[in-house]
PAFI-825340 format. One record per atom (N, C-alpha, C, CB): x, y, z. Coordinates in nm, 2 decimals, padded with zeros to 4 digits. Glycine has a CB too. Layout:
N
+--------+--------+--------+
!     c1 !     c2 !     c3 !
+--------+--------+--------+
!      X !      Y !      Z !
...
+--------+--------+--------+
end
This chain:
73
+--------+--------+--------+
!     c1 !     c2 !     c3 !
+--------+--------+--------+
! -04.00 !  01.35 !  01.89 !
! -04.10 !  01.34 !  02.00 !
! -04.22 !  01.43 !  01.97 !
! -04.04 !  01.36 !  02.14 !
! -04.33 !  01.36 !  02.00 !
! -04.46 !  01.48 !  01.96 !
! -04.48 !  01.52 !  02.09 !
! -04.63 !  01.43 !  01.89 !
! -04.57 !  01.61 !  02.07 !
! -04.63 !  01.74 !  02.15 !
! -04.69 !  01.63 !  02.27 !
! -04.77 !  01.84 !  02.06 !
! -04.77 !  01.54 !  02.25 !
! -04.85 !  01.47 !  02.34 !
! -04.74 !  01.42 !  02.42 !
! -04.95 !  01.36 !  02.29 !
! -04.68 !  01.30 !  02.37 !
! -04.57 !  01.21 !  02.43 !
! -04.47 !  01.35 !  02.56 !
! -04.45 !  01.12 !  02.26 !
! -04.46 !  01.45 !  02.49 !
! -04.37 !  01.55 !  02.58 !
! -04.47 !  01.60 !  02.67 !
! -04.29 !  01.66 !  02.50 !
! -04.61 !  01.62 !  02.70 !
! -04.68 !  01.67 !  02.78 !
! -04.69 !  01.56 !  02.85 !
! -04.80 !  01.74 !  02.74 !
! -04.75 !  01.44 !  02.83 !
! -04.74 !  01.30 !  02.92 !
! -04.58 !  01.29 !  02.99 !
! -04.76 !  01.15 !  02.79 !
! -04.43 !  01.28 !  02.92 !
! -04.33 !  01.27 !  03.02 !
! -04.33 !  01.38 !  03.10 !
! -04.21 !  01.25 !  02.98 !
! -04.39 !  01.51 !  03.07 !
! -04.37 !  01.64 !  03.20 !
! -04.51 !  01.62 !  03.27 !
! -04.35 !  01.85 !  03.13 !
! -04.55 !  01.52 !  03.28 !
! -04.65 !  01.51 !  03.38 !
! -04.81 !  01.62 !  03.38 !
! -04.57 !  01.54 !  03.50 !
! -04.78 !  01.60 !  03.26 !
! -04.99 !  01.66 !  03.24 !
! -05.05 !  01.59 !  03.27 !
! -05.08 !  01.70 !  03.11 !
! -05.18 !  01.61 !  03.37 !
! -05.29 !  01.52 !  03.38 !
! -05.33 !  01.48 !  03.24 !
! -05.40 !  01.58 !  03.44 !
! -05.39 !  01.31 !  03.28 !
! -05.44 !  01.25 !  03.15 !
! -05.61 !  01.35 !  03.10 !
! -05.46 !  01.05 !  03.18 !
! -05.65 !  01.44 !  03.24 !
! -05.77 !  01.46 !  03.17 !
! -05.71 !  01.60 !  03.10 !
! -05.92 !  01.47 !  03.28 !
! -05.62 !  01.70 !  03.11 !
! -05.59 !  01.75 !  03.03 !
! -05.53 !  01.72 !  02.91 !
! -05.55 !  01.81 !  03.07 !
! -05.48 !  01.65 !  02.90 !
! -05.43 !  01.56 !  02.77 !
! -05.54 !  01.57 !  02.67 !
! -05.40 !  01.39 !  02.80 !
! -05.66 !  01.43 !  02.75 !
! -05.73 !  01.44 !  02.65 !
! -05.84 !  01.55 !  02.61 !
! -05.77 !  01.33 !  02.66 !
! -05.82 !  01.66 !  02.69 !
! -05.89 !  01.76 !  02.66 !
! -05.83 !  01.84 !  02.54 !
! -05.90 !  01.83 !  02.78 !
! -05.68 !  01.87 !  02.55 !
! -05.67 !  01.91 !  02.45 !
! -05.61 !  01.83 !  02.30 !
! -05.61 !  01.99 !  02.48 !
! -05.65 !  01.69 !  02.33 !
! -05.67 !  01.60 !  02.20 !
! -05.77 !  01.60 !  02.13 !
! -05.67 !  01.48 !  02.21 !
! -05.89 !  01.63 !  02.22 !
! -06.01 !  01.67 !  02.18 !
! -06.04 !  01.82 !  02.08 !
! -06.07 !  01.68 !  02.30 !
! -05.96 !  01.90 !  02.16 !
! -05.95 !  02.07 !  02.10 !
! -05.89 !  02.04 !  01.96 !
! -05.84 !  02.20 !  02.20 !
! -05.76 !  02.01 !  01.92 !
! -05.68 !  01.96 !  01.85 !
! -05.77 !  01.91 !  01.70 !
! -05.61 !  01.85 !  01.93 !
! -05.84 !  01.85 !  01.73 !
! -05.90 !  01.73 !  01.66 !
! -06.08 !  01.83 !  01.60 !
! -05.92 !  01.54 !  01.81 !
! -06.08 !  01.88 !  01.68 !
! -06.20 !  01.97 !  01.69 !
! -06.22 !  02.07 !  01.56 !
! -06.19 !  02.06 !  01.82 !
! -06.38 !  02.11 !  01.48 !
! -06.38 !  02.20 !  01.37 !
! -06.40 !  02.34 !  01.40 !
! -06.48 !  02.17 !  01.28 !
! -06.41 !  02.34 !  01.53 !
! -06.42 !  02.46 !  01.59 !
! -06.30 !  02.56 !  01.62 !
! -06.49 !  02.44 !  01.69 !
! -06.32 !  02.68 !  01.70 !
! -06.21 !  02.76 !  01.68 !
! -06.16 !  02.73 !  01.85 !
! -06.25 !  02.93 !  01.61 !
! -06.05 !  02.69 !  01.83 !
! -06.06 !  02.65 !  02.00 !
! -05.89 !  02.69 !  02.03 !
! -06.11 !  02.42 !  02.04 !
! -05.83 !  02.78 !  01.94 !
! -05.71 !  02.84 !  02.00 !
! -05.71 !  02.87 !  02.18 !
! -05.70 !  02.98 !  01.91 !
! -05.82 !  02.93 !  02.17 !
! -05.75 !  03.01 !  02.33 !
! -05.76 !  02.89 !  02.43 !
! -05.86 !  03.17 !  02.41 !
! -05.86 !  02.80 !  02.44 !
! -05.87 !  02.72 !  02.52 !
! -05.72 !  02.63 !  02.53 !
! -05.99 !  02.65 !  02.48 !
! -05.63 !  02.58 !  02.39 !
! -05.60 !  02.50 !  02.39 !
! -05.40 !  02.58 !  02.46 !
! -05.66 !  02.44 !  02.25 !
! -05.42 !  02.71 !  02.47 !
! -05.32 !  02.80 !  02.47 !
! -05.35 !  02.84 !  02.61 !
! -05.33 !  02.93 !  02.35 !
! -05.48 !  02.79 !  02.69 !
! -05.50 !  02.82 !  02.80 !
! -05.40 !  02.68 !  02.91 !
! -05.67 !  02.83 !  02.80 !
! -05.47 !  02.56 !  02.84 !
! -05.42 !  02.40 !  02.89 !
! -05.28 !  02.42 !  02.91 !
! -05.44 !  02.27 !  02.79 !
! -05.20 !  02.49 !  02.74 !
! -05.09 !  02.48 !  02.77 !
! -04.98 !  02.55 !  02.83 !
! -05.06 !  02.46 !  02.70 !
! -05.03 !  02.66 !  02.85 !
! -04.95 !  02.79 !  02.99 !
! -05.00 !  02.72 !  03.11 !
! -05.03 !  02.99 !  02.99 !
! -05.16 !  02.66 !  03.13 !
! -05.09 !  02.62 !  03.28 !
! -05.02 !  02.52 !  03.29 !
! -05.17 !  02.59 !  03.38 !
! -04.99 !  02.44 !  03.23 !
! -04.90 !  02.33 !  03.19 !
! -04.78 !  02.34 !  03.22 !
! -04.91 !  02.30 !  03.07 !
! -04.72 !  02.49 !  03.16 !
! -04.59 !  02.56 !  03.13 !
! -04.60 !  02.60 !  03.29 !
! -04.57 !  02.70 !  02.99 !
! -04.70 !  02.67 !  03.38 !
! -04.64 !  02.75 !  03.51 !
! -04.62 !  02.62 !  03.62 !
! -04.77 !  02.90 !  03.58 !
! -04.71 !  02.51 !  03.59 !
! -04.67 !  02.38 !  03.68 !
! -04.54 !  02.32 !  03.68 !
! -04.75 !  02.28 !  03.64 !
! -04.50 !  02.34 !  03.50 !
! -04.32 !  02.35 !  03.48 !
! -04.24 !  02.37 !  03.56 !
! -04.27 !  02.43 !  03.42 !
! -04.23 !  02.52 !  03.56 !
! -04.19 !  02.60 !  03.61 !
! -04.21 !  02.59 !  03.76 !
! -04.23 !  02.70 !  03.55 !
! -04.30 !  02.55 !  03.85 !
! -04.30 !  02.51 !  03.99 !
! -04.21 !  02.42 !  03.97 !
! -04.43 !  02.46 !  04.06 !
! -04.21 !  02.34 !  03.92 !
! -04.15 !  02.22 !  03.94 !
! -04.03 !  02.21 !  03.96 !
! -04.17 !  02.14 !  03.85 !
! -03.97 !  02.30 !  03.84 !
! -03.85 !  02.31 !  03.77 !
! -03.75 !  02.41 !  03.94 !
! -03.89 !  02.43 !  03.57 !
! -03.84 !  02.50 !  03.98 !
! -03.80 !  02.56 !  04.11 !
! -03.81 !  02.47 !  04.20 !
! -03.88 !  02.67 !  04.16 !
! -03.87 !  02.36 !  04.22 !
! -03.86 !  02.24 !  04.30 !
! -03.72 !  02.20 !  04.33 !
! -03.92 !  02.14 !  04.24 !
! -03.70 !  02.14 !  04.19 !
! -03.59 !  02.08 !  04.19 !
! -03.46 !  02.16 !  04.20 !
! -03.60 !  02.01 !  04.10 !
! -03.46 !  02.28 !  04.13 !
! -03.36 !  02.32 !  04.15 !
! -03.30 !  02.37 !  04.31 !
! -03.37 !  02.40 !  04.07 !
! -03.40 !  02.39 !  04.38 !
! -03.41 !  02.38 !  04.56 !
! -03.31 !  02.24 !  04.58 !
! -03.62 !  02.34 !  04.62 !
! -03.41 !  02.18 !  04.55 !
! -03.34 !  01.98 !  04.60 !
! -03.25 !  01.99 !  04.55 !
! -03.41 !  01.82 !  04.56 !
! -03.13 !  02.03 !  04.45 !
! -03.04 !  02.01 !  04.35 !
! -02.94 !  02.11 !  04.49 !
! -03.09 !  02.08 !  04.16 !
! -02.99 !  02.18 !  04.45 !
! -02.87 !  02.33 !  04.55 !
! -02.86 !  02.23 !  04.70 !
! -02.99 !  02.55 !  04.59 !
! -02.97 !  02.18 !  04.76 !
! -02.92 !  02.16 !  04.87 !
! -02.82 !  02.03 !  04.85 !
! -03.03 !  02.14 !  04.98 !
! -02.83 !  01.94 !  04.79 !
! -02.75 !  01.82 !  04.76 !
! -02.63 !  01.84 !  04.75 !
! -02.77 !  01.76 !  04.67 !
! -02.62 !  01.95 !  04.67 !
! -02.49 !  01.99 !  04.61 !
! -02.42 !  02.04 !  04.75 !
! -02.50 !  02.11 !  04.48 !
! -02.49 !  02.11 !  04.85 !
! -02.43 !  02.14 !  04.95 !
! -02.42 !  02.05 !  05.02 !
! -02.47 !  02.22 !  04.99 !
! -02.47 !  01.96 !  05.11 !
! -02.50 !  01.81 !  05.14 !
! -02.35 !  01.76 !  05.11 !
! -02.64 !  01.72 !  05.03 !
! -02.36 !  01.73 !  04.97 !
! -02.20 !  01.68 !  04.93 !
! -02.09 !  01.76 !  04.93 !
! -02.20 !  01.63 !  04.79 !
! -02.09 !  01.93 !  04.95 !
! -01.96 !  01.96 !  04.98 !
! -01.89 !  01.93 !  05.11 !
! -01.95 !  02.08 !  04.97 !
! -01.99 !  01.90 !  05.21 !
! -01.97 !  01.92 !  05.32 !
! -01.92 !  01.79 !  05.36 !
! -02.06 !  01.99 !  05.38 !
! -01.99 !  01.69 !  05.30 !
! -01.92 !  01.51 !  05.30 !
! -01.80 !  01.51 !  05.22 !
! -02.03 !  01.38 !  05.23 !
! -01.70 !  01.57 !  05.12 !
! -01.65 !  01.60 !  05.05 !
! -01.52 !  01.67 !  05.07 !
! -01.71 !  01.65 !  05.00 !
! -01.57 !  01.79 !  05.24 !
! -01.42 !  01.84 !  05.21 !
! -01.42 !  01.83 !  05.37 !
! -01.38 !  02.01 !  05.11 !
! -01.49 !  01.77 !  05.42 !
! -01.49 !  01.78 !  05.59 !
! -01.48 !  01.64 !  05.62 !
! -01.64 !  01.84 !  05.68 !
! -01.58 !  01.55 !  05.54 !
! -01.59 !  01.36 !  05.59 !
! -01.70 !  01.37 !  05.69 !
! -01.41 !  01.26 !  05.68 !
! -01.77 !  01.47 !  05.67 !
! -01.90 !  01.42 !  05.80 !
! -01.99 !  01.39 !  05.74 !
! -01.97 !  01.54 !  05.90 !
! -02.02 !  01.28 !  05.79 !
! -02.17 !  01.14 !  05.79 !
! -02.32 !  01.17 !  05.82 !
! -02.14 !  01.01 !  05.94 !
! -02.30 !  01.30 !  05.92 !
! -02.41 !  01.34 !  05.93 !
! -02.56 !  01.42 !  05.86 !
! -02.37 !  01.38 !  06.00 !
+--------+--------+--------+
end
């Protein structure tokens, strides 16, 4: 899997995408910019990733409680 295809399934905007397809492709010196796109990229991750693990923990509780009690509620 390339770099792009893995920034597209974790959900980068397409205009950052093509921003840093542009950098990429570019003769200029465009390290920091492109090291900028991809840390915020990485801390939106990382929200995310605390997202879910939130929704994950409560489920898991959700189901002990249907699991070892039988409540529907």
């Amino acid at each position: 899997m390339g770099l792009l295809q893995c920034l597209r399934q974790t959900g980068m905007p397409m205009k950052d995408m093509s921003r840093y397809a542009q950098l990429v492709h570019s003769t200029d010196n465009t390290t920091d910019e492109r090291i900028k796109i991809l840390k915020s990229h990485q801390q939106r991750l990382a929200q995310k990733r605390q997202e879910l693990e939130k929704c994950e923990a409560l489920l898991t509780h959700k189901l002990g409680i249907y699991e070892t009690k039988g409540d529907l509620h």
